[in-house]
DSSP file (Angstrom, degrees, kcal/mol; ACC not computed):
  #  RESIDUE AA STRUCTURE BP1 BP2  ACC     N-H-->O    O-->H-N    N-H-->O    O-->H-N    TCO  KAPPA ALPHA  PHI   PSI    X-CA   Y-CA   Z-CA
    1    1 A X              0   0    0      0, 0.0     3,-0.1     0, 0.0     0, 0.0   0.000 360.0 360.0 360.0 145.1    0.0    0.0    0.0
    2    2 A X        -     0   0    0      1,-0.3     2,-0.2     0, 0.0     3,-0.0   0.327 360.0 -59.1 -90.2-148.5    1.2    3.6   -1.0
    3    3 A X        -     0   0    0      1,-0.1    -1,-0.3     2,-0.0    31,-0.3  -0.484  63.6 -87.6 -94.9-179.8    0.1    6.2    1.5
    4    4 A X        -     0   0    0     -2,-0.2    31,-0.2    -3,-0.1     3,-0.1  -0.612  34.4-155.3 -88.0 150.4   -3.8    6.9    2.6
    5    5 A X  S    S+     0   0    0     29,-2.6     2,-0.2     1,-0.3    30,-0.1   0.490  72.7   3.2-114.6 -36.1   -5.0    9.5    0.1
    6    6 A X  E     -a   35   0A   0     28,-1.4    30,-2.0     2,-0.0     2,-0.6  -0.998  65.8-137.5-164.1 171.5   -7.6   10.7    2.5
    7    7 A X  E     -a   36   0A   0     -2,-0.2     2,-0.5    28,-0.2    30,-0.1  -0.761  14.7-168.4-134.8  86.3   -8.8   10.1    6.1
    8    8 A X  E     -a   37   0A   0     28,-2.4    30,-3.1    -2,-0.6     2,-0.6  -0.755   5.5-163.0 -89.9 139.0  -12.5    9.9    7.2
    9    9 A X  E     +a   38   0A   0     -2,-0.5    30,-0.1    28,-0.2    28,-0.1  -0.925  23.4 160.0 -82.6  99.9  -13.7   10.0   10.9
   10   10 A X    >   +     0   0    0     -2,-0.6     3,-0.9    28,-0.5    29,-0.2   0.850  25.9 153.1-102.3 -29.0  -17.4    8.7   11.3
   11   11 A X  T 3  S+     0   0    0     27,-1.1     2,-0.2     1,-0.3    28,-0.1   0.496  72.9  16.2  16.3 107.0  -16.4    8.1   15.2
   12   12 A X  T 3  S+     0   0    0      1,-0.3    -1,-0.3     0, 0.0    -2,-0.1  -0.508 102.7 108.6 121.4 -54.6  -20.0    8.5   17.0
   13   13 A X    <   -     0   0    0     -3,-0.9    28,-0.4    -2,-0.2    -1,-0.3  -0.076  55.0-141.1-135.9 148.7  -22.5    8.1   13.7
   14   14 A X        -     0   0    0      1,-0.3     3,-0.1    26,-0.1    -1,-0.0  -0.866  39.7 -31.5-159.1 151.7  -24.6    5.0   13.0
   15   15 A X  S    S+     0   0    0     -2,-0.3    -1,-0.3     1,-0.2    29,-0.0   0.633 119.6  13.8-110.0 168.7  -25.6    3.1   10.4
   16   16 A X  S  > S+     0   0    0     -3,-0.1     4,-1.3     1,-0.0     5,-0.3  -0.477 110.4  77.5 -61.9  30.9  -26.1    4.3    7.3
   17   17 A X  H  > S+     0   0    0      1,-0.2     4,-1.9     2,-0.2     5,-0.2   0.895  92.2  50.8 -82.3 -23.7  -24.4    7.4    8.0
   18   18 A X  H  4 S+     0   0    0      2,-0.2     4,-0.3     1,-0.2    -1,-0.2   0.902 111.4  50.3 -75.9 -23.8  -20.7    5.8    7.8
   19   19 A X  H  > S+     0   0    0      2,-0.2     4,-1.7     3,-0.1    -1,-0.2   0.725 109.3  50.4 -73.5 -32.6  -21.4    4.4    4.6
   20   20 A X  H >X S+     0   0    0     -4,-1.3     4,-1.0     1,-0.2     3,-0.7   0.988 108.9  46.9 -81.2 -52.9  -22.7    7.5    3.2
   21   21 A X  H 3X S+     0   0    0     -4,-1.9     4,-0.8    -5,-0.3    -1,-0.2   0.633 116.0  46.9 -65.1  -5.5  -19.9    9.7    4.1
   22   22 A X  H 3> S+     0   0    0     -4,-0.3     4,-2.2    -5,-0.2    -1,-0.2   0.730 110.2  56.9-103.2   0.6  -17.2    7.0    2.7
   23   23 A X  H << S+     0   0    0     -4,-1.7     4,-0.3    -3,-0.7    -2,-0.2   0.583 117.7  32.1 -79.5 -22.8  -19.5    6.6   -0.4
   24   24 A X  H  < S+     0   0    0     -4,-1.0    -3,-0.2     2,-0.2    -2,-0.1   0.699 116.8  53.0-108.4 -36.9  -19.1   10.1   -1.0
   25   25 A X  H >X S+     0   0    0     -4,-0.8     3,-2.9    -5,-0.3     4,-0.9   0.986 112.4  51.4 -53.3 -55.0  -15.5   10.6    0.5
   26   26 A X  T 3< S+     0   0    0     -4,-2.2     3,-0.3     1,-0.3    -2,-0.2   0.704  99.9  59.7 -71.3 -41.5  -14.7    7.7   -2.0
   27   27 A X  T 34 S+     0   0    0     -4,-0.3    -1,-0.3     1,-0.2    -2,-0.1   0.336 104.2  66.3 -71.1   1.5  -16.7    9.7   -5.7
   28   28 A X  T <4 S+     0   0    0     -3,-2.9     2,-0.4     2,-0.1    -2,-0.3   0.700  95.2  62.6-115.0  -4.1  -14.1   11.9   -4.5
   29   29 A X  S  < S-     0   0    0     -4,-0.9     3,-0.1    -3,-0.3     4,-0.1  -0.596  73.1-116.0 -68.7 121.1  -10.8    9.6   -5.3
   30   30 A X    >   -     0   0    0     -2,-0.4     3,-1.6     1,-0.1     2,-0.3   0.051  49.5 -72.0 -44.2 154.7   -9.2    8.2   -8.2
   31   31 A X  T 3  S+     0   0    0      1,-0.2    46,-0.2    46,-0.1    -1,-0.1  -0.432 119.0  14.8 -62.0 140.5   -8.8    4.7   -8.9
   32   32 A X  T 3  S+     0   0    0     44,-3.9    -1,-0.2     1,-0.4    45,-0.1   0.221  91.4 126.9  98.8 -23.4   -6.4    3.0   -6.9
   33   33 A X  E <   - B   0  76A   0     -3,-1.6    43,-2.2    43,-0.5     2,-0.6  -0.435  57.5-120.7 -87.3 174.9   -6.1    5.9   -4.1
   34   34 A X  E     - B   0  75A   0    -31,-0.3   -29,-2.6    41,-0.2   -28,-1.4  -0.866  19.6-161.3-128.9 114.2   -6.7    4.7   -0.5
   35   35 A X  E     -aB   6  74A   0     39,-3.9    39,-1.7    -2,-0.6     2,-0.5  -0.735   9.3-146.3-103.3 170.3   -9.2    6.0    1.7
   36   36 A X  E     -aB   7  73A   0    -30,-2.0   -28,-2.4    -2,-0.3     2,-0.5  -0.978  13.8-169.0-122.1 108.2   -8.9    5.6    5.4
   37   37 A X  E     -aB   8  72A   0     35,-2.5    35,-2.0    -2,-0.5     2,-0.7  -0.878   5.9-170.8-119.6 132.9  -12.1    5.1    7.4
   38   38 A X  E     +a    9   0A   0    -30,-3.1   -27,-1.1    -2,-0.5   -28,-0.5  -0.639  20.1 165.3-112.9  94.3  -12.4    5.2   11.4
   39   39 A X        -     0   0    0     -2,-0.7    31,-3.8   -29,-0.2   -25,-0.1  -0.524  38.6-166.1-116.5 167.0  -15.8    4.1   13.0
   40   40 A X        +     0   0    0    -27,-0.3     2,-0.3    29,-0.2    -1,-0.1   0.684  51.6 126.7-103.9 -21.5  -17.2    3.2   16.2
   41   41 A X    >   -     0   0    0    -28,-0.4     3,-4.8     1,-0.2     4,-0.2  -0.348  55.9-147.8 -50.3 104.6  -20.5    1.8   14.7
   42   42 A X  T >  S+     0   0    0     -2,-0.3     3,-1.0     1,-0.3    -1,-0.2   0.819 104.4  46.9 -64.4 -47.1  -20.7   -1.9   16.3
   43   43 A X  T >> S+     0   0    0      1,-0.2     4,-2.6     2,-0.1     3,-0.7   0.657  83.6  98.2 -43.9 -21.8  -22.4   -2.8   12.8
   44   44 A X  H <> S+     0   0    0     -3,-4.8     4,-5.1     1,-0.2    -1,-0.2   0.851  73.1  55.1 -46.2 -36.8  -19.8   -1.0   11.2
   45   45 A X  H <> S+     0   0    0     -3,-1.0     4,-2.3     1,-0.3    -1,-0.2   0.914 115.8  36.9 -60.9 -42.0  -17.5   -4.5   10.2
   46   46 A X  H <> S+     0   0    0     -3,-0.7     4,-2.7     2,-0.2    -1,-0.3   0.765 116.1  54.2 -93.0  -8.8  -20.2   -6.3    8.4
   47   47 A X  H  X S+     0   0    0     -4,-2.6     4,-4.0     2,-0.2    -2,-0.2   0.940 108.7  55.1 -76.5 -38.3  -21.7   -2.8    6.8
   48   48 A X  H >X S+     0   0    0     -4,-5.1     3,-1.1    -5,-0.4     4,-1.0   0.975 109.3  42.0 -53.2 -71.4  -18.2   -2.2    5.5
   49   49 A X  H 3X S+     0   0    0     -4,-2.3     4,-1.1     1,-0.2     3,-0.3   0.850 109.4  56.2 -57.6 -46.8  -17.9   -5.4    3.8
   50   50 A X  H 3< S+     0   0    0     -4,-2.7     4,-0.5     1,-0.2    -1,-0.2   0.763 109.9  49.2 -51.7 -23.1  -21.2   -5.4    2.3
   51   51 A X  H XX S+     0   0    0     -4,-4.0     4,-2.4    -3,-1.1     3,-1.6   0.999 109.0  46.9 -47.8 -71.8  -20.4   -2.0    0.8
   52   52 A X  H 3< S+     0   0    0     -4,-1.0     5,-0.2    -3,-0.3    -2,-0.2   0.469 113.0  53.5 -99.1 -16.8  -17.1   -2.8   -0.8
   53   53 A X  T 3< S+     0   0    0     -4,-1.1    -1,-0.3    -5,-0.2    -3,-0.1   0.402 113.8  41.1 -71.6 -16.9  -18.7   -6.1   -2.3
   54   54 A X  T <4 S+     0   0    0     -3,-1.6    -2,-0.2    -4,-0.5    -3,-0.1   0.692 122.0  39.5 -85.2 -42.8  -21.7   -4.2   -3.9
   55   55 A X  S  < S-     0   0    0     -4,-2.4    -3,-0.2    -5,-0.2    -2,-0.1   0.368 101.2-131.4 -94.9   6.0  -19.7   -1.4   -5.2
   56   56 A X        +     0   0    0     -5,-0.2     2,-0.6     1,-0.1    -3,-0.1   0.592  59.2 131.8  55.9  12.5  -16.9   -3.3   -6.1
   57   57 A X        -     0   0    0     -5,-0.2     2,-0.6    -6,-0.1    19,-0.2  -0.833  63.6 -88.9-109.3 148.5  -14.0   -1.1   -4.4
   58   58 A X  E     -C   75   0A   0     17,-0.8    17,-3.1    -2,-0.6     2,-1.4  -0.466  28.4-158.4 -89.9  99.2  -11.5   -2.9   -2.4
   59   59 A X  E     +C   74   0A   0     -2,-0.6    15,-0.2    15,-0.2    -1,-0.1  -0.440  26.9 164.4 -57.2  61.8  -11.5   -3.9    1.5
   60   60 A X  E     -     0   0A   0     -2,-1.4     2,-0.3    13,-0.8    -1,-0.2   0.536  46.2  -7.5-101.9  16.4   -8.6   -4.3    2.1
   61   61 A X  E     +C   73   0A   0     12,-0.7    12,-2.2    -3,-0.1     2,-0.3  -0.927  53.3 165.7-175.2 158.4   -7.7   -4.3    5.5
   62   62 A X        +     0   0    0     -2,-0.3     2,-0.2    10,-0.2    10,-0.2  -0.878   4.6 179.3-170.4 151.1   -9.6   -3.6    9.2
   63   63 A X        -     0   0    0     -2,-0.3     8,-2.0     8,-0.1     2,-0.2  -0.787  19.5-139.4-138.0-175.2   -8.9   -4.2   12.5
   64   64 A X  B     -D   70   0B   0     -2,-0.2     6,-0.2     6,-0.2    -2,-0.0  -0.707  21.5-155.1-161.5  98.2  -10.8   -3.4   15.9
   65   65 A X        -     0   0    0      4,-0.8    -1,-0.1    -2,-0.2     6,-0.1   0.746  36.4-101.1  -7.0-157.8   -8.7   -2.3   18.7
   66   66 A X  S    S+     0   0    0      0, 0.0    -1,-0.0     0, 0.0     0, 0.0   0.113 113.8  78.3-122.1 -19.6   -9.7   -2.7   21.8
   67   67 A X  S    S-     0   0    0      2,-0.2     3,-0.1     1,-0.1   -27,-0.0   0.961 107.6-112.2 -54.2 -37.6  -10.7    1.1   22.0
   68   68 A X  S    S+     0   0    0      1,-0.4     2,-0.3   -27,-0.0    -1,-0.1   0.402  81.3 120.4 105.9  -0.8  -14.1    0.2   20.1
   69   69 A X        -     0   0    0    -58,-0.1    -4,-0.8     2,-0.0    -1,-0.4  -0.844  54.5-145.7-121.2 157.4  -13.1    2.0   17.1
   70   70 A X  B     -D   64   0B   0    -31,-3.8    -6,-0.2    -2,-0.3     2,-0.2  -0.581   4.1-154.9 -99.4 167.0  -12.8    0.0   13.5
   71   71 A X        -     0   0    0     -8,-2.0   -33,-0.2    -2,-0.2     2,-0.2  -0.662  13.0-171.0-143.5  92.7  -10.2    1.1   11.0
   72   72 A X  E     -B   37   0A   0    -35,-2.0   -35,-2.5    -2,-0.2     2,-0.5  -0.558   9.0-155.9 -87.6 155.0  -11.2    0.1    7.4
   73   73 A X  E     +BC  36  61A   0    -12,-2.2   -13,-0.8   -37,-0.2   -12,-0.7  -0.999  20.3 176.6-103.9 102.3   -8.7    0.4    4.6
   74   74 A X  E     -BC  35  59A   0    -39,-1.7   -39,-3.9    -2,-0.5     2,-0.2  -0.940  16.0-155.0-122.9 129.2  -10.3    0.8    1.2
   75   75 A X  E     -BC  34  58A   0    -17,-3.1   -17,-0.8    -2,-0.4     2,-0.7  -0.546  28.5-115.8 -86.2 163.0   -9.0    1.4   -2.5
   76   76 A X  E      B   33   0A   0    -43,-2.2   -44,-3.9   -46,-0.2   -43,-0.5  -0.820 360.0 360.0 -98.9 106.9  -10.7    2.7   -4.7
   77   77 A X              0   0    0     -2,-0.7   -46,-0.1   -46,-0.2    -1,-0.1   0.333 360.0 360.0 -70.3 360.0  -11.8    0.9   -7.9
């Protein structure tokens, strides 16, 4: 991976609202650039993957901390 291209914080916001602000952070990226998304939403893991499997743009990493907050990696297809 090259560097993160841009960096959203949905931290606090529940469901669909993280998907709508990286669906729209994301219409604003090339292909191939890397957005960074950080959420708290407990739903958030499985909303992320059903995004990035509908829309075709690339999941390519997440974790969950122990803080509670997710950290999705997605390029952009």
């Amino acid at each position: 991976m090259d560097s993160i291209d841009l960096d959203l914080d949905v931290r606090g916001l529940k469901c669909p609202l993280p998907i709508l602000r990286a669906k729209k952070a994301l219409a604003t990226l090339a292909s191939g650039q890397w957005l960074r998304v950080t959420a708290t939403d407990p739903g958030a893991p499985k909303d992320f993957e059903a995004f990035t499997r509908q829309t075709g743009h690339f999941l390519e990493d997440r974790s969950a901390p122990d803080s509670g907050e997710f950290v999705f990696l997605i390029r952009r297809k």
